[in-house]
MIGUDREN-838851 format. One record per residue (C-alpha): x, y, z; residue in one letter. Coordinates in steps of 0.05 Angstrom, whole numbers, padded with zeros to 5 digits, always signed. Last residue first. Layout:
N
XYZA...
This chain:
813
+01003+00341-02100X+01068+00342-02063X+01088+00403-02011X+01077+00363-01949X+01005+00352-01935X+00972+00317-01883X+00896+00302-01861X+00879+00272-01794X+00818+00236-01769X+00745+00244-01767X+00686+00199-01802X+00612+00195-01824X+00573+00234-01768X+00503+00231-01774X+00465+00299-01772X+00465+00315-01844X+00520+00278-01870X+00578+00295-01831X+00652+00301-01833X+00699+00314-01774X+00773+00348-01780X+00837+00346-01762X+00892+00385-01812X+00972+00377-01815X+01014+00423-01864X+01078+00429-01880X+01098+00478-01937X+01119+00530-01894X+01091+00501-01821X+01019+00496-01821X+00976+00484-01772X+00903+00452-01779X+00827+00458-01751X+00774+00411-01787X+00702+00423-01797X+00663+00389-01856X+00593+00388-01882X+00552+00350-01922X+00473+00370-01933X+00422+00314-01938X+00412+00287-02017X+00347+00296-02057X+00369+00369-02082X+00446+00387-02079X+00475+00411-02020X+00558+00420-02003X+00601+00454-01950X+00679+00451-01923X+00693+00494-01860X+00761+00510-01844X+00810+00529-01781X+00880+00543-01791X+00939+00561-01738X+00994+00583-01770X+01071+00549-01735X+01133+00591-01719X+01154+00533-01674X+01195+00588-01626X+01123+00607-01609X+01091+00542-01595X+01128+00527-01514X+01113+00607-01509X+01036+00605-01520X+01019+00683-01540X+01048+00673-01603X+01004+00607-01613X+00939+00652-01624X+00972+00708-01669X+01004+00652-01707X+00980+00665-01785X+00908+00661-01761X+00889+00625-01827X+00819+00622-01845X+00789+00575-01890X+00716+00577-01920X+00687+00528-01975X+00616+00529-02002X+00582+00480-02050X+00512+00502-02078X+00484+00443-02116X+00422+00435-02183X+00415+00371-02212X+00463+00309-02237X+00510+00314-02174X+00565+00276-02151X+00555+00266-02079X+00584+00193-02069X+00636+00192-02128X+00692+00218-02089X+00677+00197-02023X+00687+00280-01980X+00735+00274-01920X+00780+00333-01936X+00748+00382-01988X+00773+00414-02039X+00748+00485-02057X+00811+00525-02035X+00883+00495-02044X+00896+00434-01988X+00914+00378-02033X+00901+00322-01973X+00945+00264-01959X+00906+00212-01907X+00861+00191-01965X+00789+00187-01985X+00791+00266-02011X+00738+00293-02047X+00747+00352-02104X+00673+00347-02136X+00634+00325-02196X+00579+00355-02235X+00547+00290-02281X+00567+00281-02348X+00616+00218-02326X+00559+00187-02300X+00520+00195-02356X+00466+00247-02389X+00404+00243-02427X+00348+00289-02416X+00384+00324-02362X+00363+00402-02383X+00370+00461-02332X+00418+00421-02302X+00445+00478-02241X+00503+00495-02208X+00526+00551-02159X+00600+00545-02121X+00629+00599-02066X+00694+00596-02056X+00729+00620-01985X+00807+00639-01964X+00813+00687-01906X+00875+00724-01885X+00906+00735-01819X+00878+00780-01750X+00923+00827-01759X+00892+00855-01825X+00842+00812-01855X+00868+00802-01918X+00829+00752-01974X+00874+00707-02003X+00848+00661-02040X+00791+00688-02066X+00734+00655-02097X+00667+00661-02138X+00647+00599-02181X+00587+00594-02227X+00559+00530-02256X+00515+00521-02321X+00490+00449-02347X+00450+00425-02408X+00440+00359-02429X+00422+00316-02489X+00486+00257-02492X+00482+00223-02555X+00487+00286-02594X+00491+00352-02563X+00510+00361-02491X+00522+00421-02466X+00568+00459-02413X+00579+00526-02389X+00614+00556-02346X+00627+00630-02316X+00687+00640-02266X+00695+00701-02222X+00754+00720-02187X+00758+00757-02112X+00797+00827-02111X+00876+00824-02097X+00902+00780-02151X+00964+00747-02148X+01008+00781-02199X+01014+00754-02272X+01082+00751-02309X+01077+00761-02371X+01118+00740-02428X+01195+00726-02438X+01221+00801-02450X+01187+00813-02382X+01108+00849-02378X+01089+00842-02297X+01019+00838-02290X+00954+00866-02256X+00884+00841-02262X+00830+00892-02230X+00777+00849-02234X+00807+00771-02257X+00738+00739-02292X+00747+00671-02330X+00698+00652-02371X+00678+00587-02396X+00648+00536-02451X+00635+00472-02462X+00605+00434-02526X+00597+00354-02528X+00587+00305-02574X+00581+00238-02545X+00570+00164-02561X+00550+00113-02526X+00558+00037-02495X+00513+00028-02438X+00522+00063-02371X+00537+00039-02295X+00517-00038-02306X+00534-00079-02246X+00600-00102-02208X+00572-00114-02141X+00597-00090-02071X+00615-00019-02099X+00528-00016-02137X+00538+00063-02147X+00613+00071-02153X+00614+00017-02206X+00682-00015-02218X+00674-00053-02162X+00701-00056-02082X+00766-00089-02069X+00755-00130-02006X+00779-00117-01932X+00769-00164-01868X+00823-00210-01903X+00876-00160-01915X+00927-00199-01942X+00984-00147-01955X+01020-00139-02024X+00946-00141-02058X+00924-00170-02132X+00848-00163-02155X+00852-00161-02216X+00800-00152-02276X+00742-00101-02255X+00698-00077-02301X+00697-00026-02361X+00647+00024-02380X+00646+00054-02461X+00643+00122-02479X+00652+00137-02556X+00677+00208-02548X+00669+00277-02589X+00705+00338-02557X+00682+00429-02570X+00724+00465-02530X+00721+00540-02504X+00759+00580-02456X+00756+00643-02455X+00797+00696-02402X+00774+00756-02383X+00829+00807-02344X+00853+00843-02390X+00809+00836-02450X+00791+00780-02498X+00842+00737-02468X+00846+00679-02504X+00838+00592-02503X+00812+00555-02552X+00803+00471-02556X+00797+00408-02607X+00773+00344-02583X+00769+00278-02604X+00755+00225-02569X+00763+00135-02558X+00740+00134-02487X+00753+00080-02433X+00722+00078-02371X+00746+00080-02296X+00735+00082-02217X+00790+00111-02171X+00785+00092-02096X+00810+00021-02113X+00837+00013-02027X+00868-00053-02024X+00915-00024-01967X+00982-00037-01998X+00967-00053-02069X+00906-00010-02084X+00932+00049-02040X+01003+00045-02075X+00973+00039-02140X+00924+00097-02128X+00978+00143-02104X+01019+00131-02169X+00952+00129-02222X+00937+00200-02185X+00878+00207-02145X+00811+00236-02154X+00805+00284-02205X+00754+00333-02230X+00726+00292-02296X+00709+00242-02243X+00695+00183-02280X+00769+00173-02281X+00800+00155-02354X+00822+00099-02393X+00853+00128-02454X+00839+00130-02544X+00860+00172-02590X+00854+00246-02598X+00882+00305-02571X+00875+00394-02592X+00897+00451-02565X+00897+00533-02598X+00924+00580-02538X+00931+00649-02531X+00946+00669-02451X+00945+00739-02481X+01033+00752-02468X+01041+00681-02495X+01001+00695-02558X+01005+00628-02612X+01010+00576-02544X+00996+00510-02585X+00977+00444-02559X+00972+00380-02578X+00953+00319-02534X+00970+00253-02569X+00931+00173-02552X+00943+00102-02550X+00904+00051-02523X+00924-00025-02513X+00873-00074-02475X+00898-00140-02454X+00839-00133-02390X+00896-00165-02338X+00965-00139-02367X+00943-00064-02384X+00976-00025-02440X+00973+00051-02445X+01011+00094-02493X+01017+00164-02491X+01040+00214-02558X+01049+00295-02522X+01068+00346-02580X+01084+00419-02549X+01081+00485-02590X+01107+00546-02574X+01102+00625-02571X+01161+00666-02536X+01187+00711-02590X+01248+00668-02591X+01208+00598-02610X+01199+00546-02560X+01193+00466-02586X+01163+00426-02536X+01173+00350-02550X+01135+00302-02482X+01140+00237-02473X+01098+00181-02445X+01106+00103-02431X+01043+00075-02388X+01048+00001-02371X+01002-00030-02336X+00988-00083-02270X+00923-00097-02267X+00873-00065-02332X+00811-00057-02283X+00840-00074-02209X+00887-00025-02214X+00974-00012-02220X+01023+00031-02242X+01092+00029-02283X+01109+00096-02328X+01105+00145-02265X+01160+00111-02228X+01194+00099-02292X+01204+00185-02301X+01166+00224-02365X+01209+00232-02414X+01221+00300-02448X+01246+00323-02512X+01264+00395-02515X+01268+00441-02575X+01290+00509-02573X+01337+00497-02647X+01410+00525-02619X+01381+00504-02538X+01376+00434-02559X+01350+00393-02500X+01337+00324-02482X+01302+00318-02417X+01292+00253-02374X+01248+00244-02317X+01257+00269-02250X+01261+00203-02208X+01269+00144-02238X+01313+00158-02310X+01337+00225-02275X+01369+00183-02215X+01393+00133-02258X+01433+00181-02306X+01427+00196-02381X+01470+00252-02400X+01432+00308-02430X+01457+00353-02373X+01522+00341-02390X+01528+00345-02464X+01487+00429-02453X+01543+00445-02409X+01595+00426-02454X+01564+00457-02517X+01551+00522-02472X+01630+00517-02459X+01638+00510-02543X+01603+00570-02554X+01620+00616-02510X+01563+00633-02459X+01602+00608-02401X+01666+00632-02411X+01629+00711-02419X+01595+00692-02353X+01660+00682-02316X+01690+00750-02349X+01629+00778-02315X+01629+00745-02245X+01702+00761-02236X+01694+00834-02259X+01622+00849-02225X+01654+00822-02164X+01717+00859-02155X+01664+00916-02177X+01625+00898-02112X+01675+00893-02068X+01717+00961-02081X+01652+00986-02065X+01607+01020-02127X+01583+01092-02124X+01510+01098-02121X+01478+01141-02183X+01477+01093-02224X+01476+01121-02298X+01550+01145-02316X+01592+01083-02302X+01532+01047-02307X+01535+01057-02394X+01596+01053-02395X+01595+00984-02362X+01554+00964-02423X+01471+00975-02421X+01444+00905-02457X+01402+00880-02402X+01354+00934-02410X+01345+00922-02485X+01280+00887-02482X+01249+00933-02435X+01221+00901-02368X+01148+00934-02367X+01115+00935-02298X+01044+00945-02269X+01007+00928-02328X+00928+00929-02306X+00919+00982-02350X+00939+01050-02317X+00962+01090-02373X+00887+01091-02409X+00876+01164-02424X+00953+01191-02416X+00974+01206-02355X+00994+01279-02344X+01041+01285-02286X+01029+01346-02229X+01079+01319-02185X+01137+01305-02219X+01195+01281-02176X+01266+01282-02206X+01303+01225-02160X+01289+01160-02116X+01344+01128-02093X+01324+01058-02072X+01373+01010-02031X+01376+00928-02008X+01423+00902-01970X+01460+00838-01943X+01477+00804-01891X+01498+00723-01887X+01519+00666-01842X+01506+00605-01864X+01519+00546-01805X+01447+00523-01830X+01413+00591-01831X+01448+00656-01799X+01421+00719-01813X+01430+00789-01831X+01390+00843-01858X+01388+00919-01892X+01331+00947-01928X+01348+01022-01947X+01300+01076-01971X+01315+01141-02001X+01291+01206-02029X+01227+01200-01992X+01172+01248-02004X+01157+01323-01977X+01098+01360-01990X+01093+01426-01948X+01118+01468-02008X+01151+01425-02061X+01195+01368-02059X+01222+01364-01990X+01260+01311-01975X+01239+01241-01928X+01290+01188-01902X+01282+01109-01904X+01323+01059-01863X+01287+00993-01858X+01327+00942-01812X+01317+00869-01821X+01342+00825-01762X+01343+00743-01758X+01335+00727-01838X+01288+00667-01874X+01229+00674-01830X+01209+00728-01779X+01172+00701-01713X+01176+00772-01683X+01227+00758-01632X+01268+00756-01703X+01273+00822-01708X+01242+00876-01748X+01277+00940-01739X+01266+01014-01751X+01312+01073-01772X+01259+01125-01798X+01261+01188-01828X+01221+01264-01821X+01150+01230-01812X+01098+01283-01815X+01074+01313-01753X+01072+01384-01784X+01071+01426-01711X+01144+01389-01697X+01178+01350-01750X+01179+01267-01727X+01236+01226-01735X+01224+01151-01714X+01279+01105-01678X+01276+01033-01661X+01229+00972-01652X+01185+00948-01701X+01117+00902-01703X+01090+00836-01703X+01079+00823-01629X+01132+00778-01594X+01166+00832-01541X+01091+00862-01517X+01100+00933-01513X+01133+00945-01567X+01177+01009-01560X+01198+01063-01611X+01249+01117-01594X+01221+01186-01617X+01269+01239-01632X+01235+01296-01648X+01254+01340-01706X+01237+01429-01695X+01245+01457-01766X+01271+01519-01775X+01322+01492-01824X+01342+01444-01778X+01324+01437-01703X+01333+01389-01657X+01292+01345-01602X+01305+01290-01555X+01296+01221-01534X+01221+01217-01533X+01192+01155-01513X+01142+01113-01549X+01103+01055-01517X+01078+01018-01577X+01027+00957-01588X+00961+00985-01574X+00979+01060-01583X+00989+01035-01659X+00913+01029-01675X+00905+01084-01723X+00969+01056-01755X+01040+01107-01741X+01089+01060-01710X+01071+01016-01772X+01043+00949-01750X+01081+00890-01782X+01035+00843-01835X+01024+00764-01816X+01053+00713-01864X+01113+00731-01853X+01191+00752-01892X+01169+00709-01945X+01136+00774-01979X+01138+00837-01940X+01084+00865-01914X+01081+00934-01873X+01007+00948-01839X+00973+01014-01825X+00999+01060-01882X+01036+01117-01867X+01091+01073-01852X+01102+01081-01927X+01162+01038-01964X+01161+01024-02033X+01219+00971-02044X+01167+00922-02076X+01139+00982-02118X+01205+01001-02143X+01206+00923-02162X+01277+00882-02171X+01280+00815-02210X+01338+00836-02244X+01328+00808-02313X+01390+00759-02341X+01427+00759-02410X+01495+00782-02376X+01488+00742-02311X+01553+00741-02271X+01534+00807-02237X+01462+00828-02258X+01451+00895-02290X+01387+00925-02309X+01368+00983-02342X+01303+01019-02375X+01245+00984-02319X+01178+01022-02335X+01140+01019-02267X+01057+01031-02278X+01021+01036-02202X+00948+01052-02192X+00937+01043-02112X+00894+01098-02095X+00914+01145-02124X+00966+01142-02179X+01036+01129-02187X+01089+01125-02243X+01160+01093-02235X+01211+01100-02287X+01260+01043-02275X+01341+01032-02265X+01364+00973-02253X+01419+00941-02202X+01441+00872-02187X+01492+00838-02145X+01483+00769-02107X+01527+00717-02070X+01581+00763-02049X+01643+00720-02012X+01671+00687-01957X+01685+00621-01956X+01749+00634-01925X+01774+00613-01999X+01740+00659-02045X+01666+00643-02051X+01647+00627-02125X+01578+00587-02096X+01599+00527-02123X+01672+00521-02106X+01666+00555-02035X+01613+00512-02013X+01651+00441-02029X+01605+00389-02050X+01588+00324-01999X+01519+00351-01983X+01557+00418-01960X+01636+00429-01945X+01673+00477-01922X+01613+00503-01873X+01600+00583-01885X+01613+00653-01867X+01603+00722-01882X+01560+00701-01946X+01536+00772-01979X+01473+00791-02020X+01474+00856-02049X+01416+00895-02091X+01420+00957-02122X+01348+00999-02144X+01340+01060-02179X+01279+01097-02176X+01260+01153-02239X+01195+01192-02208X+01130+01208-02230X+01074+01227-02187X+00997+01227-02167X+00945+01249-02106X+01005+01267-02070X+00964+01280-02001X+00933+01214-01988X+00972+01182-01941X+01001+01243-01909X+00926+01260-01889X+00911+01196-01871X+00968+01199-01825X+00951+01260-01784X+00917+01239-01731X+00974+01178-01718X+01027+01231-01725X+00997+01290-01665X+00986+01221-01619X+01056+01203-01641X+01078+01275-01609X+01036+01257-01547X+01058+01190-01539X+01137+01223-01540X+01119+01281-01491X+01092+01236-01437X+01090+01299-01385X+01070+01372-01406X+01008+01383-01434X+00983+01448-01466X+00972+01412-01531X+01041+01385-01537X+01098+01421-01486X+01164+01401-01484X+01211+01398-01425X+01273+01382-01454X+01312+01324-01483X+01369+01353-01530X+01376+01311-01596X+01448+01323-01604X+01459+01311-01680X+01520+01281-01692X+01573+01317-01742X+01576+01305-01816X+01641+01304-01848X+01646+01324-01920X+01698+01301-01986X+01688+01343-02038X+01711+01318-02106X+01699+01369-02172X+01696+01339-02232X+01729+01387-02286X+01697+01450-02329X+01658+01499-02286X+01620+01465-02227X+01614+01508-02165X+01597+01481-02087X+01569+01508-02038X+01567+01459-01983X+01496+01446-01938X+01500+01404-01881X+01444+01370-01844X+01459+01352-01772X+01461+01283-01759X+01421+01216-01729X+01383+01216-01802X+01421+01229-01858X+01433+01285-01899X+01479+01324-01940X+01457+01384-01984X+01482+01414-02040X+01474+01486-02056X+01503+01495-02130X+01538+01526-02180X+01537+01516-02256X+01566+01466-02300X+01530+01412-02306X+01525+01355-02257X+01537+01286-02252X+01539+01239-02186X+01578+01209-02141X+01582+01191-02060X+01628+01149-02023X+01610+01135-01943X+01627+01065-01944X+01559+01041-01961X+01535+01079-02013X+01529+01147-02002X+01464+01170-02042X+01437+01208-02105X+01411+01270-02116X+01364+01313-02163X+01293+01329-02126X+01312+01392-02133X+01306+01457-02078X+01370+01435-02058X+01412+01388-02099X+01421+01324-02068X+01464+01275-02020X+01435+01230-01974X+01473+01184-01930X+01473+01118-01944X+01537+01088-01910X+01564+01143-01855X+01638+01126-01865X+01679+01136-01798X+01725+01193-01803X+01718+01214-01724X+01679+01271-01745X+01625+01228-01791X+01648+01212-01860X+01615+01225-01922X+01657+01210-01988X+01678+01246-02052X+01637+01266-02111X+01624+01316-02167X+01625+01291-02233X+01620+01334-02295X+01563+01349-02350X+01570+01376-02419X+01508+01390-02451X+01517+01470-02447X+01584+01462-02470X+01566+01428-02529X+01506+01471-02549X+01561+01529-02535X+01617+01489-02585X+01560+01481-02637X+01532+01550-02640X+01608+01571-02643X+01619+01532-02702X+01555+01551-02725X+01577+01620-02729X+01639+01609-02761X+01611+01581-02818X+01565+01632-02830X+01621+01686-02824X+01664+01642-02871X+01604+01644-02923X
């Protein structure tokens, strides 16, 4: 027996040894002893390593064993150390020495002369290759993310800077920290499935980093480079098929490592305000595939939100001629407002698989999973996980923003907290509305502000129109929301009262039972005109009643599901008794005496006349939703759905059943944001409908469209600018066509005076024809600023001109 148990005892202590991993680091320093931040470091022959962060200091964990590791980083010769592991960490400290790129005659394709075009040439013939040469892979990406004030003003709206944004007291400070760690799966062409295990974000213990492998993917192989917020227009890779129109390259010099021959390219715009880089690309002789980067986007290219952002990425071999990056670094600075910030952003990619086997069904339209527990790794857990070493800065940070957090989600400080916001104030009585919330029980009562509760029109005069809002959210994510309105009008003395229900049963399925009843005045126009706000202040100050109304006393009950990525129902079936109201008031602020209120009726608007008799109506509708190739973001909270990238599809249907006998079917096609390349994106929808049965149908019942009668424009697809709102509604068959194009400032770049302005030039045609009516059309040309936008345009109905003039819009709807 003592034999047996002796044996296992040494089983055990081997297994254990064999498991047991130790830390090699140190730091990487050029010869002088200055830190090279972000060098490389990895096993060679693996796709094991890790990387400098960015004051030179390396670490990561090995077993024992010894070991050719390599240090890289473009700019300097690659070093290899032997190193052995037995039973302690091991720290190696390594100084890299400058690369001297030696410029010498060099001869491409018998040529001598404009070496560096000539090597790009070689690069730009062979991207399409590099593009599509990994057909699939695996890999584990981690991701760290620092944001960093260098300087700001002492004090800001009245509040001091370095209070609220936990700055010490130059105002100095990091802003942001966050790390994660994902498993990142790829797929020709564009299939992409990230599994996100750890996350870490400094200050915020129950937060989600917010960081993407696939938004840190970086391949100038591809033709254009986007990054979101950064422009509207994409940046020319120094490699596109049409790069030799917007580079002059020049070579600065050659090396070689490992029997490789690296050119030195220095990249070149030719024209200073073009969207594209400037800087250095590595190039390996005879293979033209990119060896590293260090390129810059500046703001001479019309960049928002930061003045420089320099991408940093260098390549390893993985297997054979196939070589992928192990790292990428996004680094920027800026100065907005008097603050002046940098900041960085770095992916370590490690243990490559190339020959994965996806499982039947992998690729689903799910692009990343946030697992519920990733936010619950302890500093242990990091300690040993990330595989770039923490500044003295950062875990300074981590440790003040951390013990902060663990105040803050005590008990009696989230009591606090919660007291205060629930505090009644004049601003959030007027302005915002009111919210009562109780975080223990995830119920919120909210009331809707005063400005919204007052209104005025010439049917009910001046009203009153109290709402509020209870939402109660349960852990999983479902909810249910309760929504009792009343409505009292001072001229007609009519009262109406009405609740909306609705229950979301299957948040991450768009699952959705709803339900109202009571009794409203509501817009003939089941597609909107104008708010009871904008319509007060354009009855009362310009004595323009744009919105026409009835009352309905209803029923409805509704459904709402996915029934497979990417097609969503929509079904309701609503009862109404329909009756038509007249006008009752006609007060004004300004007496406009060339200018009457028109009628209730927006057939007869000089006479108030019968629109529709008193009615019933049961009514059925129907619809489908098409998203191809939907993709989505799964967080502990629900999904999170990405804009999609193919034009959607949506399938109605509508019928009437008792007292109304109709029966109507639309389709829409649209896409709004359809890419272009350099020359901007395109935004269009395409509109079909057709009565196919009109026995008996009302004004309401008829097909009605987004018009506009006002100087403030909503300006998503399918709306038009100058179109009467009740004018063209249609009660037979219609095509309506919109089409938008937005130049995103490729004409105005080329116009100095508009260039600093930053502004997207927009032109637009607007389109609808419906049987017995003359075709209405629409041209306008805009620019946009952000959220600013300011259109011109021209209407006509078939040749006759009905108006022009200017359309704004300025981030309200």
């Amino acid at each position: 027996m003592k034999p047996f148990l002796l044996l296992l005892m040494v089983w055990g202590i081997a297994l254990h040894t064999s498991g047991q991993t130790y830390q090699l680091s140190g730091r990487v320093t050029d010869m002088q002893g200055q830190p090279i931040g972000f060098a490389s470091v990895y096993i060679k022959n693996t796709t094991y390593g890790t990387s400098a962060n960015e004051n030179g200091n390396y670490s990561f964990d090995l077993k024992p064993g010894t070991y050719d590791v390599v240090y890289r980083f473009v700019g300097y010769k690659q070093r290899i150390e032997n190193i052995s592991i037995s039973s302690s960490d091991v720290h190696r400290d390594v100084k890299m020495l400058a690369d001297s790129f030696i410029l010498k005659t060099v001869v491409v394709r018998g040529k001598r002369g404009d070496a560096g075009r000539e090597i790009m040439q070689h690069a730009i013939e062979k991207r399409a290759y590099y593009l599509n040469q990994v057909k699939a892979y695996s890999a584990t990406v981690y991701i760290k993310g620092v944001q960093k004030l260098l300087k700001s003003p002492k004090k800001w709206l009245g509040r001091d800077v370095a209070r609220v944004l936990e700055l010490d007291s130059s105002g100095k400070g990091i802003l942001y920290q966050s790390e994660s760690l994902s498993t990142y799966d790829f797929q020709q062409p564009k299939k992409v499935k990230e599994v996100m295990i750890a996350s870490k974000t400094a200050g915020q213990n129950s937060a989600f980093s917010y960081n993407k492998a696939s938004d840190m993917e970086v391949n100038f192989y591809r033709s254009l480079f986007h990054v979101q917020g950064l422009s509207p227009r994409g940046f020319v890779s120094p490699v596109a098929s049409e790069a030799m129109f917007f580079y002059n390259y020049k070579l600065l010099g050659s090396t070689t490592e490992n029997g490789y021959t690296i050119h030195k390219i220095q990249v070149i715009p030719k024209r200073t305000h073009d969207p594209v880089f400037r800087g250095v690309i590595y190039i390996v002789d005879g293979d033209w595939r990119i060896y590293g980067t260090d390129l810059l986007i500046t703001k001479d290219a019309n960049i928002n939100l930061v003045d420089t952002l320099e991408i940093s990425q260098q390549y390893i071999p993985v297997r054979d001629s196939i070589w992928m990056p192990g790292s990428v670094q996004y680094n920027f600075k800026g100065d907005v407002l008097g603050f002046k910030f940098e900041g960085y952003y770095a992916g370590i990619y490690n243990n490559y698989n190339l020959d994965p086997q996806f499982p039947e069904g992998h690729f689903n339209g799910e692009i990343m999973r946030i697992d519920t527990a990733a936010n619950k790794k302890d500093d242990a857990y990091w300690a040993q996980t990330r595989p770039l070493p923490l500044t003295p800065q950062e875990m300074r940070d981590y440790r003040k923003k951390d013990s902060t957090a663990t105040i803050r989600q005590s008990l009696p400080y989230l009591d606090s907290v919660e007291h205060a916001s629930n505090q009644l104030s004049p601003f959030n009585f007027t302005v915002t509305g009111y919210k009562y919330s109780d975080r223990k029980t995830g119920e919120v009562l909210y009331f809707y502000p005063f400005y919204q509760t007052i209104y005025y029109n010439t049917v009910e005069g001046y009203g009153l129109i109290p709402k509020v809002k209870f939402t109660k959210t349960f852990e999983d994510g479902r909810y249910y929301a309760i929504t009792p309105t009343v409505r009292y009008g001072f001229a007609n003395k009519m009262f109406n009262a009405n609740i909306n229900l609705a229950y979301n049963y299957d948040p991450p399925h768009q699952g959705m039972l709803f339900g109202a009843f009571g009794s409203d005045i509501l817009d003939l126009s089941d597609a909107g005109t104008r708010s009871l706000t904008f319509n007060t202040l354009s009855s009362l100050l310009n004595e323009n009643n744009f919105v026409k109304y009835y009352r309905s006393r209803y029923a409805k009950l509704g459904y709402q599901r996915e029934l497979a990525n990417g097609i969503l129902f929509n079904g309701e079936a609503s009862y109404a008794i329909r009756d038509q109201l007249y006008n009752t008031s006609a007060n004004h602020i300004f007496d406009n005496k060339n200018k009457e209120y028109t009628s209730n009726n927006p057939v007869t608007p000089l006479a108030e006349t019968q629109l529709f008799p008193h009615h019933n109506a049961l009514t059925l509708k129907a619809s489908l939703l098409l998203t191809f190739d939907q993709q989505y973001v799964t967080r502990p909270t629900g999904r999170v759905y990405e804009a999609p990238e193919l034009p959607q599809l949506r399938l109605n249907y509508r019928k009437g059943i008792s007292g109304v006998n109709y029966d109507f079917a639309s389709a829409d096609l649209f896409d709004d944001r359809f890419s272009l390349g350099l020359f901007g994106f395109t935004a269009y929808k395409i509109s079909v409908g057709k009565f196919f049965n009109r026995s008996t149908l009302y004004f309401m019942d008829y097909n009605h469209f987004v018009g506009n009668q006002g100087s403030v424009f909503d300006p998503d697809i399918g709306n038009f600018h100058f179109l009467p709102f009740y004018t063209y509604s249609a009660n037979n068959e219609y095509v309506e066509a919109h089409w938008e194009h937005n130049f995103t400032g490729n004409i105005f770049n080329y116009i100095p005076g508009l260039r600093k302005l930053k502004l997207e030039e927009i032109v637009g045609v607007n389109y609808l024809t419906e049987s017995n009516k003359n075709n209405y059309y629409e041209f306008y040309f805009g620019v946009k600023r952000l959220f600013f936008r300011f259109d011109y345009g021209f209407a006509y109905d078939g040749n006759n001109k009905l108006t022009q003039g200017i359309r704004i819009f300025y981030g309200l709807k």
